[in-house]
C-alpha positions as CSV (number, residue, x, y, z in Angstrom):
1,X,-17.2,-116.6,-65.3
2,X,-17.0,-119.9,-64.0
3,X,-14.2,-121.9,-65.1
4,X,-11.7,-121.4,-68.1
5,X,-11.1,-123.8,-70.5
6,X,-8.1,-124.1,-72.8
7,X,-5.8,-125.9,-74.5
8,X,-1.5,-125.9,-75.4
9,X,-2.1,-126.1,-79.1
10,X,-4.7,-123.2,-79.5
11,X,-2.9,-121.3,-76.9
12,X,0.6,-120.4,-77.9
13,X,2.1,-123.8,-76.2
14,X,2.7,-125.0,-72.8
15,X,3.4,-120.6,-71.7
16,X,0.6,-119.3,-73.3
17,X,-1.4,-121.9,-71.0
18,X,0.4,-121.5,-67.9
19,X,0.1,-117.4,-68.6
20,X,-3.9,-118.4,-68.6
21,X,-3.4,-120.4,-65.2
22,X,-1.8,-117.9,-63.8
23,X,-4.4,-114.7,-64.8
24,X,-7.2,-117.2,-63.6
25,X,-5.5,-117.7,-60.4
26,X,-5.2,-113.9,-60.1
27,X,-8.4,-113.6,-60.3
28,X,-10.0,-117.0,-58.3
29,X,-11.5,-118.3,-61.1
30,X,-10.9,-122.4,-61.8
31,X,-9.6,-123.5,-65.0
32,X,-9.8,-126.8,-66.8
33,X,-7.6,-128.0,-70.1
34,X,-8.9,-130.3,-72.0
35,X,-6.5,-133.0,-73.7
36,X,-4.9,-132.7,-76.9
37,X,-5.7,-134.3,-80.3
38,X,-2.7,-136.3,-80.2
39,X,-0.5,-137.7,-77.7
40,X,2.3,-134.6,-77.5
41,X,-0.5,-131.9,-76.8
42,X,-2.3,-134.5,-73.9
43,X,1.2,-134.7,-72.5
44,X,1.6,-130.7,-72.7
45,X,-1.2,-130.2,-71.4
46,X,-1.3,-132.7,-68.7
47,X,2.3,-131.4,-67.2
48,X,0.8,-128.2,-67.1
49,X,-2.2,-129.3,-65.3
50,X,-0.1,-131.0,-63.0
51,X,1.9,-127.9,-62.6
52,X,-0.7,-125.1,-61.5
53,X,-3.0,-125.2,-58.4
54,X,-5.9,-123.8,-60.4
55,X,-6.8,-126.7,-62.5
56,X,-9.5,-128.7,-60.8
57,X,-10.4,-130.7,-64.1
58,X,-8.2,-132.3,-67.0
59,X,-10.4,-133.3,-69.5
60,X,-9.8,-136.9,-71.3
61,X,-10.8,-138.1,-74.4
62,X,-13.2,-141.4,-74.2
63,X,-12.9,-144.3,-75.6
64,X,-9.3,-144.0,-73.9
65,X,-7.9,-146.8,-75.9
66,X,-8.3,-144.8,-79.8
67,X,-6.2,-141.5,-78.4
68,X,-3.9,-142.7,-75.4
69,X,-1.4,-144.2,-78.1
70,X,2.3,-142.6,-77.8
71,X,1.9,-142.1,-74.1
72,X,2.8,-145.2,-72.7
């Protein structure tokens, strides 16, 4: 496996994902999260991304401007 991807709302919140980070890390494999579908799950998932040295990628929704509202 190359890199893991997941997400805070499909798994079990913000420790469900930093449980993934931390088997990844275990093992050496790279893990990306993708953003949320609204602005609370970006900003779950971004803390966590900032939190574990695993995460190499956070992946952003595009056009920014239609899903970055609530995180200003």
């Amino acid at each position: 496996m190359d890199t893991v991807f997941a997400d805070a709302s499909w798994k079990s919140g913000v420790t469900g994902l930093r449980k993934i980070a931390a088997l990844c890390e275990g093992f050496g494999i790279p893990r990306e999260i993708h953003s949320g579908f609204n602005a609370l799950c970006s900003m779950a998932n971004l803390h966590v991304a900032c939190s574990v040295r695993n995460c190499e990628f956070f992946e952003a929704m595009i056009p920014a401007g239609l899903f970055d509202f609530g995180l200003f």
